[in-house]
mmJSON file of the N, C-alpha and C atoms, coordinates in Angstrom:
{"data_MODEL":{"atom_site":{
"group_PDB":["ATOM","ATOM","ATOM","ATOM","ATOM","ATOM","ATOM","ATOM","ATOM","ATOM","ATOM","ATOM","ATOM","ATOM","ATOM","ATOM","ATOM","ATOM","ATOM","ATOM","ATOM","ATOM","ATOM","ATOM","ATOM","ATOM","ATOM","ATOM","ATOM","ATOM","ATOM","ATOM","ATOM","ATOM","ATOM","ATOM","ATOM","ATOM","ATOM","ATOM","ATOM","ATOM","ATOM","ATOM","ATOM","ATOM","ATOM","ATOM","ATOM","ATOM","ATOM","ATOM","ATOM","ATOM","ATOM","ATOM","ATOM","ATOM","ATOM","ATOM","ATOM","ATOM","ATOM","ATOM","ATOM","ATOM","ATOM","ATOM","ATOM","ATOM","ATOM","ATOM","ATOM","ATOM","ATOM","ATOM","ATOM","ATOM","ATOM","ATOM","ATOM","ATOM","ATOM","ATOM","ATOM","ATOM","ATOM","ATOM","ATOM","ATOM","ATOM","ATOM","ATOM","ATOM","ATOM","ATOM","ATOM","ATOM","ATOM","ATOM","ATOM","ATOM","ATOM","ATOM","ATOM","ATOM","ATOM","ATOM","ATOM","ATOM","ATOM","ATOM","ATOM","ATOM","ATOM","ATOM","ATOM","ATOM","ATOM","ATOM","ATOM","ATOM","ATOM","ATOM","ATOM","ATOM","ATOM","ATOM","ATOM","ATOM","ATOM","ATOM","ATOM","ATOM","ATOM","ATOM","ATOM","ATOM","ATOM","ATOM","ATOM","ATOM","ATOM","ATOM","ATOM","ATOM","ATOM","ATOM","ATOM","ATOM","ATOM","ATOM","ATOM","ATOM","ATOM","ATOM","ATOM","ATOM","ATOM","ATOM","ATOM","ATOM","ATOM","ATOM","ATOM","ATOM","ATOM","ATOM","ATOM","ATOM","ATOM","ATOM","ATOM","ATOM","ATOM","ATOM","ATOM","ATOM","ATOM","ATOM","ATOM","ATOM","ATOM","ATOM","ATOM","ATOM","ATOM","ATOM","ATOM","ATOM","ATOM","ATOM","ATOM","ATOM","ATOM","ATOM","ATOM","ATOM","ATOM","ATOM","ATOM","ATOM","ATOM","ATOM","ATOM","ATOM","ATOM","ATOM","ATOM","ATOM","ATOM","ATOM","ATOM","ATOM","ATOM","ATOM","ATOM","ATOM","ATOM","ATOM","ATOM","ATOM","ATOM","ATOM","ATOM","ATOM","ATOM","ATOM","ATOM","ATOM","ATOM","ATOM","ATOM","ATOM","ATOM","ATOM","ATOM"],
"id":[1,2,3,4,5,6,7,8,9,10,11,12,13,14,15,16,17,18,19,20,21,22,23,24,25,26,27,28,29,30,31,32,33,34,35,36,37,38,39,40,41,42,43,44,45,46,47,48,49,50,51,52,53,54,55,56,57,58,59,60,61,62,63,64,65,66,67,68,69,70,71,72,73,74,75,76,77,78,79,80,81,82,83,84,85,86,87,88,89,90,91,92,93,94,95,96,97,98,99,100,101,102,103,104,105,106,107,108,109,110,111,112,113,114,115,116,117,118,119,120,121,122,123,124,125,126,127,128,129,130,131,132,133,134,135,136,137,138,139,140,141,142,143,144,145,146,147,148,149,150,151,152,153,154,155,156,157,158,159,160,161,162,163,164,165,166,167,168,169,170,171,172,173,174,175,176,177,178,179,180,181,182,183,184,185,186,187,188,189,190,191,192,193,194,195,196,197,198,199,200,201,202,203,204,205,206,207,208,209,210,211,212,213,214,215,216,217,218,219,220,221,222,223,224,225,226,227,228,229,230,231,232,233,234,235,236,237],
"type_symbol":["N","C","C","N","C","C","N","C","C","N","C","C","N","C","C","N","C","C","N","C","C","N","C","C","N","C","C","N","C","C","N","C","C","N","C","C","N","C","C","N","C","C","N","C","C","N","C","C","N","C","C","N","C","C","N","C","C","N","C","C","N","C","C","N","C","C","N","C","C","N","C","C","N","C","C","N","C","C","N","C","C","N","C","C","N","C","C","N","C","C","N","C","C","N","C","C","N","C","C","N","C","C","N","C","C","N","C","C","N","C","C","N","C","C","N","C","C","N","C","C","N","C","C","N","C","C","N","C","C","N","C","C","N","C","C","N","C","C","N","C","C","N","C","C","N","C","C","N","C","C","N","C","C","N","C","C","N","C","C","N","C","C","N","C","C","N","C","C","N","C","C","N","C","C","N","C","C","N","C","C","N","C","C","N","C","C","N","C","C","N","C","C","N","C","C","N","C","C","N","C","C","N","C","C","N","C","C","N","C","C","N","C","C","N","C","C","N","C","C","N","C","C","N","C","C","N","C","C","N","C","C","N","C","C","N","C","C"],
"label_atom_id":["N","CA","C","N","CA","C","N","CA","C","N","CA","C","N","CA","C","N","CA","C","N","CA","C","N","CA","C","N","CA","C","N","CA","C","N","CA","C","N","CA","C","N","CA","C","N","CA","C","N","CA","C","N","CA","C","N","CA","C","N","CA","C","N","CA","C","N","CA","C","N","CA","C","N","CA","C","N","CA","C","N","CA","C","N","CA","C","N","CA","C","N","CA","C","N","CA","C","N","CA","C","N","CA","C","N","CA","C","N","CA","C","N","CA","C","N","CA","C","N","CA","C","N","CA","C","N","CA","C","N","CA","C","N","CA","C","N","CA","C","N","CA","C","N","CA","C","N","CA","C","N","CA","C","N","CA","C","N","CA","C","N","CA","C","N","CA","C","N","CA","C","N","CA","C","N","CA","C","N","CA","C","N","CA","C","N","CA","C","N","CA","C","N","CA","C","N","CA","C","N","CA","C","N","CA","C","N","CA","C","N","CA","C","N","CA","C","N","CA","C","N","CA","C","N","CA","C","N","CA","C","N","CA","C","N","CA","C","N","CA","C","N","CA","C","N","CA","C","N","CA","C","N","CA","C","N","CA","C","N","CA","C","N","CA","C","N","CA","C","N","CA","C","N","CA","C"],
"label_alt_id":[null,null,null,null,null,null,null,null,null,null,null,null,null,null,null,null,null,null,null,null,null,null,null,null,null,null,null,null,null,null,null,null,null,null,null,null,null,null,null,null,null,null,null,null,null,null,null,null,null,null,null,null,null,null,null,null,null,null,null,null,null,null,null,null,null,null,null,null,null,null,null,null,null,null,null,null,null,null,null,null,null,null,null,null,null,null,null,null,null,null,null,null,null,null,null,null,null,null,null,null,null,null,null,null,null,null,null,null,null,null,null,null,null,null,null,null,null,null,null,null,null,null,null,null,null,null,null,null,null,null,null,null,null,null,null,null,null,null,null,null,null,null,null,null,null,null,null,null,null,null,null,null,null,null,null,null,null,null,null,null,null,null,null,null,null,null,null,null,null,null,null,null,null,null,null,null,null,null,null,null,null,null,null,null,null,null,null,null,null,null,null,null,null,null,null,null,null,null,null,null,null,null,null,null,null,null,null,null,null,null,null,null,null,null,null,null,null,null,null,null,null,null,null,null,null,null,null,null,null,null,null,null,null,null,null,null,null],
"label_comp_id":["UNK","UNK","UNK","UNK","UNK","UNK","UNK","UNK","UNK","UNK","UNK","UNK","UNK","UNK","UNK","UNK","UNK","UNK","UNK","UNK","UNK","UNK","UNK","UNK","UNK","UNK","UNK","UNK","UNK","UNK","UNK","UNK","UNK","UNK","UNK","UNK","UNK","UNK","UNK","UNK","UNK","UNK","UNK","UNK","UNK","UNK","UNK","UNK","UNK","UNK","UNK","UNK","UNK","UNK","UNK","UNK","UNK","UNK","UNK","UNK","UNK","UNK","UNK","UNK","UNK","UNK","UNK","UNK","UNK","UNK","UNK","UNK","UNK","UNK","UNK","UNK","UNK","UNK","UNK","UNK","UNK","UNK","UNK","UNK","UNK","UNK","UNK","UNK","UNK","UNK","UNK","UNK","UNK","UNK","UNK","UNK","UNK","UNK","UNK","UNK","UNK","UNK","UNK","UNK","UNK","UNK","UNK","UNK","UNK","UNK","UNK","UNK","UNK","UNK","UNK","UNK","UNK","UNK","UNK","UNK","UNK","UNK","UNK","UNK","UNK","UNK","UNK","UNK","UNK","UNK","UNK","UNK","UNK","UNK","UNK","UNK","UNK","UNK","UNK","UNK","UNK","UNK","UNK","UNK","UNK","UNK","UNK","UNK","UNK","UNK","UNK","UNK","UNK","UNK","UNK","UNK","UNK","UNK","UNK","UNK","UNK","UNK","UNK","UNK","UNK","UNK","UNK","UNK","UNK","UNK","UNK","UNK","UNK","UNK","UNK","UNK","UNK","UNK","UNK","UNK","UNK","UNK","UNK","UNK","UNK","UNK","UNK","UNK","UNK","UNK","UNK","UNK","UNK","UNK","UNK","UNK","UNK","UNK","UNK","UNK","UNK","UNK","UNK","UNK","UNK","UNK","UNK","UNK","UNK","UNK","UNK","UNK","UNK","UNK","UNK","UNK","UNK","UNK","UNK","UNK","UNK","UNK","UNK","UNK","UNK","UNK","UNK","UNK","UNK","UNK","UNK","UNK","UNK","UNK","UNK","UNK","UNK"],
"label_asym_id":["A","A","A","A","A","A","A","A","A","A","A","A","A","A","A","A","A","A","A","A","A","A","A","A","A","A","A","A","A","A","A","A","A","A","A","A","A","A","A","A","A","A","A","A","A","A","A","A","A","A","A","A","A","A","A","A","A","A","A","A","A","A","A","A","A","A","A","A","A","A","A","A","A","A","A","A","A","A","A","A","A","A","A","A","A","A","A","A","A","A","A","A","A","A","A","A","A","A","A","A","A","A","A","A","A","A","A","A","A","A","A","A","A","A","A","A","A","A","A","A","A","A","A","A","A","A","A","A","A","A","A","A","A","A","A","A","A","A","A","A","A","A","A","A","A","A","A","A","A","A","A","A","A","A","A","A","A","A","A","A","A","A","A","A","A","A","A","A","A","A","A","A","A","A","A","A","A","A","A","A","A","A","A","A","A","A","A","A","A","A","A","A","A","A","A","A","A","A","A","A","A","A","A","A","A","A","A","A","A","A","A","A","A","A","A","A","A","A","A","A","A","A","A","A","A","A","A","A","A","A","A","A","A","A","A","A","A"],
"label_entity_id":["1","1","1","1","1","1","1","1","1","1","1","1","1","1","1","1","1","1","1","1","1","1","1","1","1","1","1","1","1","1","1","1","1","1","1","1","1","1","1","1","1","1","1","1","1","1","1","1","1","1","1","1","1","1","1","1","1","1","1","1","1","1","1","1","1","1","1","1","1","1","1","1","1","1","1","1","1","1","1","1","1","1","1","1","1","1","1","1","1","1","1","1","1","1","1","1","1","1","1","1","1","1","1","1","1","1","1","1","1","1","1","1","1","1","1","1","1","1","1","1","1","1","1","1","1","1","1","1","1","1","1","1","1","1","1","1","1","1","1","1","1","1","1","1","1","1","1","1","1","1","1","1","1","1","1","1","1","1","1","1","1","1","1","1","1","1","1","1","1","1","1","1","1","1","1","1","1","1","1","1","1","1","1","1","1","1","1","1","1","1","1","1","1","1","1","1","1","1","1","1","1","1","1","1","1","1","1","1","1","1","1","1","1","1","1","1","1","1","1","1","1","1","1","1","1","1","1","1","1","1","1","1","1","1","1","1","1"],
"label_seq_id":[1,1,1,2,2,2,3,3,3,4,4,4,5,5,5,6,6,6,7,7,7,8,8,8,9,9,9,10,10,10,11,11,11,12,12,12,13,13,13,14,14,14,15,15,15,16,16,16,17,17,17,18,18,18,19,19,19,20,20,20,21,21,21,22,22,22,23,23,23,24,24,24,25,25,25,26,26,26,27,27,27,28,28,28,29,29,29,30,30,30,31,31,31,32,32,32,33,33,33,34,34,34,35,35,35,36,36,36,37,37,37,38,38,38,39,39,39,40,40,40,41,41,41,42,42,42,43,43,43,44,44,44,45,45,45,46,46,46,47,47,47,48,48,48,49,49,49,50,50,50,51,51,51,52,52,52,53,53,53,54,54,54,55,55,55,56,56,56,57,57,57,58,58,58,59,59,59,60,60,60,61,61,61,62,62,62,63,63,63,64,64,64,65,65,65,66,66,66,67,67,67,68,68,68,69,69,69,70,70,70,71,71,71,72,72,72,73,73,73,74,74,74,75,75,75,76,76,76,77,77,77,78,78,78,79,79,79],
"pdbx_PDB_ins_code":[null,null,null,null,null,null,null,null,null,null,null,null,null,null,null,null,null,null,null,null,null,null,null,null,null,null,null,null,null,null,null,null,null,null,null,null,null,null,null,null,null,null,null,null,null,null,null,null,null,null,null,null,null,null,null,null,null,null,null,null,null,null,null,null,null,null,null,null,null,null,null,null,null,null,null,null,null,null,null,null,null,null,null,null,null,null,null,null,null,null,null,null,null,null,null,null,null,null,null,null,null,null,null,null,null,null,null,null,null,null,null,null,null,null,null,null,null,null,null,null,null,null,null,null,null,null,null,null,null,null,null,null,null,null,null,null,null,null,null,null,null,null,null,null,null,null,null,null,null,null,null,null,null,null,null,null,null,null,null,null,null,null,null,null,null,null,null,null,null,null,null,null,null,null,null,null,null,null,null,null,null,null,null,null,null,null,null,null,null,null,null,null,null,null,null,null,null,null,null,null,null,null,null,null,null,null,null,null,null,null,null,null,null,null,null,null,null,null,null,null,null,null,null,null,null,null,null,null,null,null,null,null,null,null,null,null,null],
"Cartn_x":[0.836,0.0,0.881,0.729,1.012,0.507,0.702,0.049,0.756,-0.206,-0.089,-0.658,0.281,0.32,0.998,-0.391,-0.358,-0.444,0.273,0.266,-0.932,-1.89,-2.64,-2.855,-1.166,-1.425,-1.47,-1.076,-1.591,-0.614,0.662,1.907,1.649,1.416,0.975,-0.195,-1.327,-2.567,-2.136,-1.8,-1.65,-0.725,0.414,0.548,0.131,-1.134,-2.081,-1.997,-2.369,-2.204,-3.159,-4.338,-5.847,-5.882,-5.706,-5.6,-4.555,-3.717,-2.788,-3.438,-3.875,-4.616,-6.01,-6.479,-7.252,-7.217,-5.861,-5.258,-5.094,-4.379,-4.356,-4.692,-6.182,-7.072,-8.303,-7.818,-8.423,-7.283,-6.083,-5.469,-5.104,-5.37,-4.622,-6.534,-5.74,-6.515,-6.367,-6.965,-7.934,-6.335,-4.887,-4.061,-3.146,-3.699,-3.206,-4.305,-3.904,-4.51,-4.09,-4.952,-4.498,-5.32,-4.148,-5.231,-4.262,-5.195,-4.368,-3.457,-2.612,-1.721,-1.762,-1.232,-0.825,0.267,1.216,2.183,3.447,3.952,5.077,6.452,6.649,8.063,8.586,8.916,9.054,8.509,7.917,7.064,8.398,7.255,8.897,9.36,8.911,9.279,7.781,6.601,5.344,5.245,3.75,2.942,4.166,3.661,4.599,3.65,4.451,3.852,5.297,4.22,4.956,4.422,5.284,5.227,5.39,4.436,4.54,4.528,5.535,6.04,7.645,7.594,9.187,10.002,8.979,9.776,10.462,9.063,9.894,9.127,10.019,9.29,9.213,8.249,8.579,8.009,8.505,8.467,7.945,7.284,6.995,6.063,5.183,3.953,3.063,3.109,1.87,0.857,-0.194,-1.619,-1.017,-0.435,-0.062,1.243,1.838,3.169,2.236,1.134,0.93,0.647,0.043,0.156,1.086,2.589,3.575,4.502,3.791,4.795,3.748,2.063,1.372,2.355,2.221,2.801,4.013,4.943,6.216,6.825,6.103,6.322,5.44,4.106,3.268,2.53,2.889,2.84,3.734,5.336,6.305,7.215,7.243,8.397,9.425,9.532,10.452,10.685,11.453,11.673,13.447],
"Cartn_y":[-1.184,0.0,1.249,2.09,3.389,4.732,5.893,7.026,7.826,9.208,10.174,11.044,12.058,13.294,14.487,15.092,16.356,17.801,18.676,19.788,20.384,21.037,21.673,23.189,23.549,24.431,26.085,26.854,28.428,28.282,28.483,28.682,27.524,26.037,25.861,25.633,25.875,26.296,27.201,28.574,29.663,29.349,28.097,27.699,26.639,26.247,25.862,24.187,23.588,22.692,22.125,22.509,22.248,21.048,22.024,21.333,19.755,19.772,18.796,17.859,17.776,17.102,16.294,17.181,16.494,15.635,15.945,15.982,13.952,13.893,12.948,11.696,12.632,11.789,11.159,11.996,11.492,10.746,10.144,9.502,8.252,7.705,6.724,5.879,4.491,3.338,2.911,1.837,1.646,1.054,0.911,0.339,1.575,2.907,4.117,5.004,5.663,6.233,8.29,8.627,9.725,10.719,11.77,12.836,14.058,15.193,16.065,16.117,17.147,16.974,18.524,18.878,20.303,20.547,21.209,21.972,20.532,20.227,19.259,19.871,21.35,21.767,22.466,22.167,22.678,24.218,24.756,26.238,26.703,27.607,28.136,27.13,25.69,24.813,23.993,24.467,24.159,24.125,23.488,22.426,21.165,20.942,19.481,18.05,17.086,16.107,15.144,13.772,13.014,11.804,10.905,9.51,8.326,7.712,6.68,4.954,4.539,4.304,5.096,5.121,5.48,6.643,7.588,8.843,9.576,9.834,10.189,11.384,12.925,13.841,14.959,15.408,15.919,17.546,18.313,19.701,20.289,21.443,22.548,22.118,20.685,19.988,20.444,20.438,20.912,20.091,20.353,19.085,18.053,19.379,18.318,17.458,17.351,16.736,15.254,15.226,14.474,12.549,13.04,11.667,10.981,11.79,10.984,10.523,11.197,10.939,9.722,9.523,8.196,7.098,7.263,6.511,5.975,7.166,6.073,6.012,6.64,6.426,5.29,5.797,4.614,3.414,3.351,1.61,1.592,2.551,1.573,1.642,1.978,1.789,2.481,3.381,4.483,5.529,5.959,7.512,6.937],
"Cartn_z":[0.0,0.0,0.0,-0.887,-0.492,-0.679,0.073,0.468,-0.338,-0.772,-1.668,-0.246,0.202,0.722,0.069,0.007,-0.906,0.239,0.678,1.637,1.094,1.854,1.911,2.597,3.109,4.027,3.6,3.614,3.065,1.958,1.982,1.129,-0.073,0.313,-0.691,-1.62,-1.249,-1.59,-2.548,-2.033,-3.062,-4.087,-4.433,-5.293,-6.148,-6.373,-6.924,-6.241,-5.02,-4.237,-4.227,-4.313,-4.291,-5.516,-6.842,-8.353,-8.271,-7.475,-7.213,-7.054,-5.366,-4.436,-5.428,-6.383,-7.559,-8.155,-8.834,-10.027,-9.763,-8.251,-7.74,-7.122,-7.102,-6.82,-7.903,-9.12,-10.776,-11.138,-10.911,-11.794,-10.788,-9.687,-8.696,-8.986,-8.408,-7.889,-6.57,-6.549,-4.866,-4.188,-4.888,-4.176,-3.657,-4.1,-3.249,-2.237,-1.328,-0.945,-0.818,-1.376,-1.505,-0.694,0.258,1.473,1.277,1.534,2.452,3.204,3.628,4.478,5.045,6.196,6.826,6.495,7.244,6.082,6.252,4.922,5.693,5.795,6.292,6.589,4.956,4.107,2.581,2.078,3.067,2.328,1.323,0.407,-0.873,-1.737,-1.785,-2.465,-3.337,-2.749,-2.76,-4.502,-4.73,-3.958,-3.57,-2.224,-1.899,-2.344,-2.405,-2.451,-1.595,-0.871,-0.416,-0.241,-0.896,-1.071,-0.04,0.377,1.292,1.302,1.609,2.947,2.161,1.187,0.219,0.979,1.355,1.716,0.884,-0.154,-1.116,-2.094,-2.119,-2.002,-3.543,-3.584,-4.841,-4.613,-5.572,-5.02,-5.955,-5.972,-7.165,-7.927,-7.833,-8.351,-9.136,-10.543,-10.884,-11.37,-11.626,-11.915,-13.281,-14.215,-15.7,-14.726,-14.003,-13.586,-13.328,-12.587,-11.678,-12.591,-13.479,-14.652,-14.263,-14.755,-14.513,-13.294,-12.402,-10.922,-10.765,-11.302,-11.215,-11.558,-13.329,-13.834,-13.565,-13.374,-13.053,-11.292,-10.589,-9.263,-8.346,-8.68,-7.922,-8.705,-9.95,-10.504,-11.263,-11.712,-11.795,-11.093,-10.291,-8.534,-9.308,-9.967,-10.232,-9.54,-9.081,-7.952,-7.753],
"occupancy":[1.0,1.0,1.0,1.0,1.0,1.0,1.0,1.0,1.0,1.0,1.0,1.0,1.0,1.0,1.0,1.0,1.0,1.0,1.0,1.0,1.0,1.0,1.0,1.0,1.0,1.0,1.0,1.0,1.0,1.0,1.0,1.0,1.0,1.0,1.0,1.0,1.0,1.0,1.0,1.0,1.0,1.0,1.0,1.0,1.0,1.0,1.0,1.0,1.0,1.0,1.0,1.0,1.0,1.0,1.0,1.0,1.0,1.0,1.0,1.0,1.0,1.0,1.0,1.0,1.0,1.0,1.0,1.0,1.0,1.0,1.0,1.0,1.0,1.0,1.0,1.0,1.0,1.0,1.0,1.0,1.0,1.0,1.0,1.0,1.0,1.0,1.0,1.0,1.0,1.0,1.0,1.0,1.0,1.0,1.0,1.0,1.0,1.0,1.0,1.0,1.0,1.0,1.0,1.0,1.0,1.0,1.0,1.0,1.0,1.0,1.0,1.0,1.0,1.0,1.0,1.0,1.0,1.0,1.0,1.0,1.0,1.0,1.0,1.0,1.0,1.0,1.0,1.0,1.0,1.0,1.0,1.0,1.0,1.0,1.0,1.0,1.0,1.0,1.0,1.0,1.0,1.0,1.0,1.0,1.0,1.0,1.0,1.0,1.0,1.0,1.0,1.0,1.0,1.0,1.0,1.0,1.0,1.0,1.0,1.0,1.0,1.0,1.0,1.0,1.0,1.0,1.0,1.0,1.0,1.0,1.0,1.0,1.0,1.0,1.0,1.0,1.0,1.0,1.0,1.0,1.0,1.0,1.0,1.0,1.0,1.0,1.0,1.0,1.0,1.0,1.0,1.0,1.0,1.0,1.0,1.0,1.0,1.0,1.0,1.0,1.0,1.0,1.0,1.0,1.0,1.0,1.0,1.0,1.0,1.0,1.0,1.0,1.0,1.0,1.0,1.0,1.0,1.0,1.0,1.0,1.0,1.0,1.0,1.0,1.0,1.0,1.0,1.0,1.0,1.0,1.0,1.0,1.0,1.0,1.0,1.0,1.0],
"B_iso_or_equiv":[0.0,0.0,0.0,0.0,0.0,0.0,0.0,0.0,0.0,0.0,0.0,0.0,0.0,0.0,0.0,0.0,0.0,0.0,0.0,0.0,0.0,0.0,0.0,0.0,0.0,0.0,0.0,0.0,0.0,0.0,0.0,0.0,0.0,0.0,0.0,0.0,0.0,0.0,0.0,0.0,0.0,0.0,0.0,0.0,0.0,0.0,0.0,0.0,0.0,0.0,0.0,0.0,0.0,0.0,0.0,0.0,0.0,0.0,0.0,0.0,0.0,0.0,0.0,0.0,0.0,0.0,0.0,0.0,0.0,0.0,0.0,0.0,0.0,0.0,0.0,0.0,0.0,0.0,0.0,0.0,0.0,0.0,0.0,0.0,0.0,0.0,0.0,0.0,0.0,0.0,0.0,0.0,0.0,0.0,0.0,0.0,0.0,0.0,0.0,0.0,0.0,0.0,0.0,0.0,0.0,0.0,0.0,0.0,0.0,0.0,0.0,0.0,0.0,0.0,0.0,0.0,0.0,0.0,0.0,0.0,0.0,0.0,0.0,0.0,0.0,0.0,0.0,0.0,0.0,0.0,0.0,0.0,0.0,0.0,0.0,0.0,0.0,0.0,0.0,0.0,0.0,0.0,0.0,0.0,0.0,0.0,0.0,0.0,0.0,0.0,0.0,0.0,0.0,0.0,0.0,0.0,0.0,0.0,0.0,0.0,0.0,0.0,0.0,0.0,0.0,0.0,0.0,0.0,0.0,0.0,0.0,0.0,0.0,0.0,0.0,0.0,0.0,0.0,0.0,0.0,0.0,0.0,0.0,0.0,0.0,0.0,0.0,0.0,0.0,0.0,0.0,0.0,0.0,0.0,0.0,0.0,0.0,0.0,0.0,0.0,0.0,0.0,0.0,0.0,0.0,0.0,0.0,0.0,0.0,0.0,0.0,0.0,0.0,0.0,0.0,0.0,0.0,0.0,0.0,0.0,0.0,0.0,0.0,0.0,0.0,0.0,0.0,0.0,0.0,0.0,0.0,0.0,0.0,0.0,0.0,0.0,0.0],
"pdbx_formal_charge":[null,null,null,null,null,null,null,null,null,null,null,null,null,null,null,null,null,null,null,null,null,null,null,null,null,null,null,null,null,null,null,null,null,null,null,null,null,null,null,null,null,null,null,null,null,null,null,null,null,null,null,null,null,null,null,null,null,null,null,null,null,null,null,null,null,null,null,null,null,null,null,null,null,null,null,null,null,null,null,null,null,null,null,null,null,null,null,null,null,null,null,null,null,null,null,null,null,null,null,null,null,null,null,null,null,null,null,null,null,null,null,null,null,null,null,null,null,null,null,null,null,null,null,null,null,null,null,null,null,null,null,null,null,null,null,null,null,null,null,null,null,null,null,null,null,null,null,null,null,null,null,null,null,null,null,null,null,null,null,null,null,null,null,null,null,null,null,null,null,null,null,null,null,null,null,null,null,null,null,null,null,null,null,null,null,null,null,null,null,null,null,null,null,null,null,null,null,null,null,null,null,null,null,null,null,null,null,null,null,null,null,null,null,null,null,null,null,null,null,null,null,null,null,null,null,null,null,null,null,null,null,null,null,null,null,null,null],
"auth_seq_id":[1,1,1,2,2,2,3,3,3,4,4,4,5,5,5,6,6,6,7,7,7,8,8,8,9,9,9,10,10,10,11,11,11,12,12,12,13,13,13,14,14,14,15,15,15,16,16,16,17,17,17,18,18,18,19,19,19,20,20,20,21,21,21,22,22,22,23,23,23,24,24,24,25,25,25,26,26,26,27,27,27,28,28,28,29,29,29,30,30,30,31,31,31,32,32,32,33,33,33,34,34,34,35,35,35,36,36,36,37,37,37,38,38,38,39,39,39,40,40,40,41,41,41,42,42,42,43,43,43,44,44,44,45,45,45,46,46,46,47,47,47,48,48,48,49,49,49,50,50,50,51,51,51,52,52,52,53,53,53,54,54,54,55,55,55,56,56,56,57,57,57,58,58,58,59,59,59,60,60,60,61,61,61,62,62,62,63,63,63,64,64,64,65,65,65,66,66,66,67,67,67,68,68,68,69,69,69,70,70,70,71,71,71,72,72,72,73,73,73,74,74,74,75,75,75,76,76,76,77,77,77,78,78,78,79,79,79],
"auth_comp_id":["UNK","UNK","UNK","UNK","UNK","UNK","UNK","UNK","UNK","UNK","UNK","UNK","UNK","UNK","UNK","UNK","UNK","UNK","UNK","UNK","UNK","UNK","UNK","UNK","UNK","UNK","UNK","UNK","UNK","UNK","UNK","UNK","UNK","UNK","UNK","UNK","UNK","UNK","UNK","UNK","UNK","UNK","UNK","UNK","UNK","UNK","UNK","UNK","UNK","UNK","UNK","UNK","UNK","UNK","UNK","UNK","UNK","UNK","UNK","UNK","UNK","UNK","UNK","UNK","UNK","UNK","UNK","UNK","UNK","UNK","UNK","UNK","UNK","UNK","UNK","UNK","UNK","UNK","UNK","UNK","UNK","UNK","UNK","UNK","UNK","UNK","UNK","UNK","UNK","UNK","UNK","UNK","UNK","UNK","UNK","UNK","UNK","UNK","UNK","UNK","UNK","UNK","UNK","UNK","UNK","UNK","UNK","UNK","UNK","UNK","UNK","UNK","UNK","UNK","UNK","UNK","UNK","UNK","UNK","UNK","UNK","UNK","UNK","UNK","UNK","UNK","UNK","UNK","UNK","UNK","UNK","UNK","UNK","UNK","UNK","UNK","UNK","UNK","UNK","UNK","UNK","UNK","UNK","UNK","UNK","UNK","UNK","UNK","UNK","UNK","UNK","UNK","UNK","UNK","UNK","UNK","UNK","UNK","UNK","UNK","UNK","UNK","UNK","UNK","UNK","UNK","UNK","UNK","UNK","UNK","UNK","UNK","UNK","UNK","UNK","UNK","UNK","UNK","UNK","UNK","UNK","UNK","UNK","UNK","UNK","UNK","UNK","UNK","UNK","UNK","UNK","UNK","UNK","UNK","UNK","UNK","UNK","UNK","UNK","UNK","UNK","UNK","UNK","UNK","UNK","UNK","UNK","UNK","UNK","UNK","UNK","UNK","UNK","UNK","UNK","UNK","UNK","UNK","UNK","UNK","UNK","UNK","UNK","UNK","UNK","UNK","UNK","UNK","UNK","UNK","UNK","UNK","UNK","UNK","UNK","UNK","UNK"],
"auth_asym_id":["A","A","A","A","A","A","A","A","A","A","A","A","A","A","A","A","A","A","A","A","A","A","A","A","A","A","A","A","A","A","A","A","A","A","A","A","A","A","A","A","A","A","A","A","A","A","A","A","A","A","A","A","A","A","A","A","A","A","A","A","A","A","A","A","A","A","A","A","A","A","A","A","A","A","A","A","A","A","A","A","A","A","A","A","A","A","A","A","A","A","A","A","A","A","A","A","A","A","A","A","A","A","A","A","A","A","A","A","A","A","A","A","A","A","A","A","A","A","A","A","A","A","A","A","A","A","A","A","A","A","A","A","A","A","A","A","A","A","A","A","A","A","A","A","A","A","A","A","A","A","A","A","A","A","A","A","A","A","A","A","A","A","A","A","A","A","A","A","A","A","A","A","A","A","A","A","A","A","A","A","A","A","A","A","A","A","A","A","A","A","A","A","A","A","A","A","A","A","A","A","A","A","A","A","A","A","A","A","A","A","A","A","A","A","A","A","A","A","A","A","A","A","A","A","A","A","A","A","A","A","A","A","A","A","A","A","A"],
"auth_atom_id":["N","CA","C","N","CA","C","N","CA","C","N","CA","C","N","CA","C","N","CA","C","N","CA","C","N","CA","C","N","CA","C","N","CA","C","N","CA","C","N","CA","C","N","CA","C","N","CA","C","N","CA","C","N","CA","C","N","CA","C","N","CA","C","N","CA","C","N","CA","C","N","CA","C","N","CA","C","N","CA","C","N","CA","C","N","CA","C","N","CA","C","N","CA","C","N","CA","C","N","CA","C","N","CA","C","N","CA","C","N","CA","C","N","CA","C","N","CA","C","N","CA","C","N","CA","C","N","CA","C","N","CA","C","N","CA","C","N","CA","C","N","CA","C","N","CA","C","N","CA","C","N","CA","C","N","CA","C","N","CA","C","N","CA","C","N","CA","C","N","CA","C","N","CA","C","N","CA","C","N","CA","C","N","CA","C","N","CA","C","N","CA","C","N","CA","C","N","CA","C","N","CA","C","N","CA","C","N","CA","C","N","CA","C","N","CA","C","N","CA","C","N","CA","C","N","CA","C","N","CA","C","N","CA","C","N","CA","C","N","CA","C","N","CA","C","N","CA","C","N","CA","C","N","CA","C","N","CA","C","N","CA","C","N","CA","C","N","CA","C","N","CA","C","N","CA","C"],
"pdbx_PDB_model_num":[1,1,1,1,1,1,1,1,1,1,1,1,1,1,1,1,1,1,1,1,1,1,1,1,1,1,1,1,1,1,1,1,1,1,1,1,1,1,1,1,1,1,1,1,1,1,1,1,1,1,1,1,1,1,1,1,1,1,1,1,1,1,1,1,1,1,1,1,1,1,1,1,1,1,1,1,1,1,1,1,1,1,1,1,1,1,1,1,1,1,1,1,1,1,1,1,1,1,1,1,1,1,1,1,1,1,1,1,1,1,1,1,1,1,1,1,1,1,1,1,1,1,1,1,1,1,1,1,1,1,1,1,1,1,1,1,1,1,1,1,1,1,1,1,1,1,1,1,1,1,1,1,1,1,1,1,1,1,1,1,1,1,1,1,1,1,1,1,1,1,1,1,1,1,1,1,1,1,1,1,1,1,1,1,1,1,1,1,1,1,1,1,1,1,1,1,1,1,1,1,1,1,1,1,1,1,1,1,1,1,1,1,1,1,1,1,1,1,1,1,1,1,1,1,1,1,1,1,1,1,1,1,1,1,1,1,1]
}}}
C-alpha cells in the first residue's frame, strides 16, 4: 500500500495545491490512498507532495506533472 500526501497548508494552496490534491485523486486506484496533508516543513518549495512508505518527495507539483509521478512512481516503482 502506499500514500499520496499532498500539503494543503496556506503557502501551498496559493501555489495551486488544491488542483494537485485532484489531479491525484483522478489519476490513482484503490491500491493508493491519496489525502491532504498540513504543512510538511518545505514552504517556498510548494505544492509538496509526499510519497509513502518510500519517503519520497517531490516539489513545485503541478496538476499536468501528476500523470507521470502516477505513472512512473506509484505503478512503476520508479523515484
Amino acid at each position: 500500500m502506499k500514500w499520496v500526501r499532498v500539503c494543503q497548508n496556506r503557502t501551498c494552496k496559493k501555489q495551486g495545491a488544491v488542483k494537485v490534491l485532484a489531479a491525484f485523486k483522478a489519476n490513482v486506484v484503490s491500491e493508493v490512498t491519496v489525502t491532504s496533508s498540513s504543512c510538511l516543513g518545505q514552504c517556498g518549495n510548494g505544492p509538496m507532495v509526499l510519497i509513502l512508505p518510500e519517503m519520497v518527495w517531490y516539489s513545485h507539483v503541478s496538476p499536468q506533472e501528476v500523470p507521470l509521478v502516477v505513472k512512473q512512481h506509484l505503478y512503476g516503482d520508479e523515484y
